[in-house]
C-alpha positions in Angstrom: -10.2 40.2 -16.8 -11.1 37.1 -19.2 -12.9 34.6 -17.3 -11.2 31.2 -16.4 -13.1 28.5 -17.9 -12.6 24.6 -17.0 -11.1 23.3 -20.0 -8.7 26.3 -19.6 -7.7 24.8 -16.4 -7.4 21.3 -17.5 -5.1 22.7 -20.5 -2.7 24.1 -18.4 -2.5 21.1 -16.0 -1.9 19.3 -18.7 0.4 21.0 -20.1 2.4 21.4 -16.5 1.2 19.0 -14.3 0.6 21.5 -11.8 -2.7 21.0 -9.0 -5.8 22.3 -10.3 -6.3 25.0 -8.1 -2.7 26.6 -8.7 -3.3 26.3 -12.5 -6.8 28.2 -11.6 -4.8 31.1 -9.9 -2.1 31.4 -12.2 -4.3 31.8 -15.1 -6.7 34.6 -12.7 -3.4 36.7 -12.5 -2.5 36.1 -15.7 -5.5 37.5 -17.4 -6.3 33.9 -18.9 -2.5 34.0 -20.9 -1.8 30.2 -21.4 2.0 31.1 -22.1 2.3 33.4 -19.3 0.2 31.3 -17.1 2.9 28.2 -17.7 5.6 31.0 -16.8 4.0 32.2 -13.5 3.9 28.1 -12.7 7.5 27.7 -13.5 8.4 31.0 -11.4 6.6 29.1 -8.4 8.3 25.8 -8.6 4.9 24.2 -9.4 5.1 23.2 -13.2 8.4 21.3 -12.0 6.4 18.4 -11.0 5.7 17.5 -14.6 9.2 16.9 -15.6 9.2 14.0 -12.8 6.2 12.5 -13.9 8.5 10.2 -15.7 10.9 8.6 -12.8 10.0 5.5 -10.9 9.1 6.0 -7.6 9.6 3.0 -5.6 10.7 3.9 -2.1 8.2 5.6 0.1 6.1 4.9 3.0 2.6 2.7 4.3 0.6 4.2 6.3 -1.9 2.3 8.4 -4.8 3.8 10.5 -8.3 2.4 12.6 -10.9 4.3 13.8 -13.3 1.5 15.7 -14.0 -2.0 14.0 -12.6 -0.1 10.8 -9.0 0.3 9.2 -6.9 1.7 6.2 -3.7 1.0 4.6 -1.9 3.4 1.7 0.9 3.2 0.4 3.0 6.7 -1.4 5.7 6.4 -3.1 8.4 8.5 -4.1 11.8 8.0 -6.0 14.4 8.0 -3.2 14.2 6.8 0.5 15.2 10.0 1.9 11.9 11.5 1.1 10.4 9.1 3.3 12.2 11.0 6.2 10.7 14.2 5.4 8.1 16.1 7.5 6.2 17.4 4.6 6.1 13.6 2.7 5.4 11.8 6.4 2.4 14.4 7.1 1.1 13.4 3.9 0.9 9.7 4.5 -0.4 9.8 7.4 -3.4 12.3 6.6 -4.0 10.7 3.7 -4.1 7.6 5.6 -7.2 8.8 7.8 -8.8 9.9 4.9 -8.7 6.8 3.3 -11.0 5.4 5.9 -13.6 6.8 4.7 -12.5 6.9 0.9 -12.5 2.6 1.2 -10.2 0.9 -0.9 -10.2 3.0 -4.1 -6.9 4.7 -4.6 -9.0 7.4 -7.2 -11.3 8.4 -4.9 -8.7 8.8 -2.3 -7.1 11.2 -4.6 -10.2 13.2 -5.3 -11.8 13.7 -2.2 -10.6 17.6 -0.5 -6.8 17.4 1.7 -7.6 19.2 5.3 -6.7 22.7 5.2 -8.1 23.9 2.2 -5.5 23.0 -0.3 -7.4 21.4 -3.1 -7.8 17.8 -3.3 -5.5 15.2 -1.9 -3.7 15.0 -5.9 -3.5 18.4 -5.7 -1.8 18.0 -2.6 0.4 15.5 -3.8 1.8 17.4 -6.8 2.0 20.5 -4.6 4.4 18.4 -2.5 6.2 17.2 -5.7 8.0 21.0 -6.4 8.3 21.8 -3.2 10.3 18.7 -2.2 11.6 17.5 -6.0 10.8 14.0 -6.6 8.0 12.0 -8.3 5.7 10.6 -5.8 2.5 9.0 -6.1 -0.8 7.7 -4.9 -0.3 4.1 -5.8 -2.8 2.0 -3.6 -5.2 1.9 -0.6 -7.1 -1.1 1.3 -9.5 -1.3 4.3 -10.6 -3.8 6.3 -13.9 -3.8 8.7 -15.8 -6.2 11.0 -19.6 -5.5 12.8 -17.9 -6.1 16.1 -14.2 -6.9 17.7 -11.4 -4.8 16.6 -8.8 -4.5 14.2 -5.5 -4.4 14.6 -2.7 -2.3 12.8 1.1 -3.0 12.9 4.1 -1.5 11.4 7.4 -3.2 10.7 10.1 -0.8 10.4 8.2 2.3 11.4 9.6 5.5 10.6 7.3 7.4 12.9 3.8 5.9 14.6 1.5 4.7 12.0 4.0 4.8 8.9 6.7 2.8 7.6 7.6 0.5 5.1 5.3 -2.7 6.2 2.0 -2.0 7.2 -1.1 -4.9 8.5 -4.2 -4.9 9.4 -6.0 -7.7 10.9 -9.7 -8.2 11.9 -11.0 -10.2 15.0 -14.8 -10.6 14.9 -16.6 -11.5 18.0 -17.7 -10.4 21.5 -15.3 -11.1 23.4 -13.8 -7.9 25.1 -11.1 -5.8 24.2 -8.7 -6.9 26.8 -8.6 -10.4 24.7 -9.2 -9.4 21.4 -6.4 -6.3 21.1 -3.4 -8.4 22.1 -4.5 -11.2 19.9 -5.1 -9.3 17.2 -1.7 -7.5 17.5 0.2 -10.5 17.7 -1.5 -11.8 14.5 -0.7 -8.6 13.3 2.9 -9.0 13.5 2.7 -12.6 12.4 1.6 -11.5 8.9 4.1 -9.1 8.9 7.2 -11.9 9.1 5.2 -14.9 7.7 3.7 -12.8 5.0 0.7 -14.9 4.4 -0.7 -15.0 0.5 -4.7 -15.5 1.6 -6.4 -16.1 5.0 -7.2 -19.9 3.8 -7.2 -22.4 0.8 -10.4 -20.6 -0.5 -8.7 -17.0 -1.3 -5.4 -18.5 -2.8 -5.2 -17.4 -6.7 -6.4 -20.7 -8.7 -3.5 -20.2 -11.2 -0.9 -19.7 -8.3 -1.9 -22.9 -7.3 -1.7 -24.7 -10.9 1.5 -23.6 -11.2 2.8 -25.4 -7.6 1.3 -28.1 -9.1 2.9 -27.7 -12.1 6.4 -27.5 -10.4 4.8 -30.4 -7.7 4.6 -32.9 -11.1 7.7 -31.8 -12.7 9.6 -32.8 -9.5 7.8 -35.8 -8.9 8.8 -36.9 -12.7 12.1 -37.5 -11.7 11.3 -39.9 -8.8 10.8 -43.3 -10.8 7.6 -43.5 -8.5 4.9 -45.4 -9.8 2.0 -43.4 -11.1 -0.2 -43.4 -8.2 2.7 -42.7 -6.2 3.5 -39.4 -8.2 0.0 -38.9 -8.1 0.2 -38.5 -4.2 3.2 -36.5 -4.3 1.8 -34.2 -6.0 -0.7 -33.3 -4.1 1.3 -33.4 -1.0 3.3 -30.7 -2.4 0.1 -29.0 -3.3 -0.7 -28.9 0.5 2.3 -27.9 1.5 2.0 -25.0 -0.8 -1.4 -24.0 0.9 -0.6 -24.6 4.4 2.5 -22.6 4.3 1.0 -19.8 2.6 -2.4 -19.5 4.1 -2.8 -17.8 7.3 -4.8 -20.1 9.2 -2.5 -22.8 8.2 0.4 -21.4 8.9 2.4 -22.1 12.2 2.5 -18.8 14.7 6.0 -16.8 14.4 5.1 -16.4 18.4 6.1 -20.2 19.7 6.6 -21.9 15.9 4.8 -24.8 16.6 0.8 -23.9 16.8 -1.4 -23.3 13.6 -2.8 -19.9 13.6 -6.2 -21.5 13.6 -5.6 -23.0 16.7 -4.2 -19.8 18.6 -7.5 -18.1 18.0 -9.3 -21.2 18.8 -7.4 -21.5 22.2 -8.3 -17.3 22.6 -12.0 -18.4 22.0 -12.4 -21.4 24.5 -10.3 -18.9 27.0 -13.2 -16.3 26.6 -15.9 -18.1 26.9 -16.8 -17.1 23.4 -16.4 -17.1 19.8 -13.3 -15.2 18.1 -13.7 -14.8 14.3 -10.5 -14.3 12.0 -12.4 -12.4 9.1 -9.4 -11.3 7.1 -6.1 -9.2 7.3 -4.5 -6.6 4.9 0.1 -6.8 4.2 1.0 -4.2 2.3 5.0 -3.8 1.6 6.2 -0.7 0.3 7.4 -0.8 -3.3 5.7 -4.4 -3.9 5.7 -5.0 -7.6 7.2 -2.3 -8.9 10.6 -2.8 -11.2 13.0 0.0 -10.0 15.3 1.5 -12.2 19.2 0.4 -12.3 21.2 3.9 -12.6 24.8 3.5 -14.1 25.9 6.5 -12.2 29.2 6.1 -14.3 27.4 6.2 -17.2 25.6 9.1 -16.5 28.4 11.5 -15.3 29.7 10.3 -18.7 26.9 11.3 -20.1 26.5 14.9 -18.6 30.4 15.1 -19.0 29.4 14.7 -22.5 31.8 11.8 -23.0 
């Protein structure tokens, strides 16, 4: 039998987008035939994952998972919402969601480190599940969040099943206060960032040029006042503020009663305890954030097919 080298296996992944260890196997029974090797693929269903390689996958689910002070959020996509309901695509997430506790917040590493059960890696995984359920999916992202002591929290707005859906949060209490305090809090602010969808925890984190550009808009407005200079000058820096108290976390007024900054719940929490309570950070993850979706002309494309 020729022997299976590396770059033999890399070739035919390449060439059919297939996981690593099936191109392995099909080129062991093969006798090291590339041709016949692509065949055995196709006869599988595996090499069809290729030919979806293309299509925007934009639907999906988030997973969200803690172990301790320590919590992951991942996001897989896939082209069309009904995938989210499937087993096979749920079970996914949500291993690949536990894994990614230990992977941290790198979406490669994620992929390469081994899927339970002895199927390859988790990207093998991933375009095993591609033939066997027919759409693109992908990896696209992964974040964690940890504190020394306190908990985190995860919440998921329109969950699917527990731990997965299409909004998942994580936020991080740091103190030593006991769990009976710090769990409800923390879930509460949980679900806060989920509705209010905070930019950065405070002024500090916001993006410097998302902040020149409310000024920006702040002075063009202002323009048209007939204010004197000083006046505008104000005015735009009040709409700076604005800008940062609505979109930073502590700043923002709790979704719970809609009158108390979020810096002064967890104040209120602390005094309660008897000791300090630490907001360190949070993580909002939306499925399909970013990513342009394709318009179909479904017209157009049983014109198309029709040949028309």
């Amino acid at each position: 039998m020729a022997e299976v080298t590396a770059s033999m296996v890399k070739d035919l992944r390449d060439k059919t987008g297939a996981g690593m260890m099936d191109c392995k196997k099909a080129l062991a029974e093969t006798a090291g035939d590339m041709e016949a090797a692509v065949d055995w693929l196709r006869a599988k269903g595996l090499a069809a994952a290729a030919k979806k390689a293309g299509r925007t996958a934009a639907e999906g689910l988030v997973g969200v998972a803690v172990n301790g002070t320590k919590g992951a959020a991942v996001e897989v996509n896939s082209e069309t919402d009904f995938v989210a309901k499937n087993d096979i695509f749920q079970a996914f997430v949500r291993t690949v969601t536990g894994l990614a506790l230990d992977s941290g917040a790198d979406a490669e590493a994620l992929a390469a480190m081994p899927f339970p059960g002895g199927e390859g890696t988790v990207a093998e995984k991933l375009t095993a599940n591609i033939a066997t359920i027919g759409e693109q999916q992908s990896l696209r992202r992964t974040a964690t969040l940890e504190v020394s002591q306190g908990t985190v929290a995860a919440y998921v707005h329109n969950a699917v099943a527990p731990g997965i859906g299409r909004i998942g949060v994580l936020v991080g209490l740091e103190s030593a206060a006991p769990a009976d305090v710090l769990e409800p809090l923390a879930k509460q602010l949980a679900m806060h960032v989920a509705a209010a969808n905070p930019l950065a925890l405070d002024e500090t984190g916001l993006d410097p040029a998302l902040v020149e550009r409310e000024r920006a808009i702040a002075r063009e407005k202002a323009a048209t006042s007939g204010k004197p200079a000083e006046i505008i000058e104000k005015m735009i820096e009040g709409g700076v503020r604005k800008f940062a108290q609505e979109s930073t976390l502590v700043n923002q007024l709790f979704v719970m009663d809609g009158k108390t900054k979020v810096a002064d719940v967890v104040a209120a929490a602390a005094k309660a305890a008897g000791t300090a309570i630490a907001l360190k950070g949070f993580v909002r993850m939306q499925l399909g954030e970013g990513i342009e979706k394709q318009q179909s002309d479904f017209a157009a494309e049983v014109a198309a097919a029709a040949g028309l």
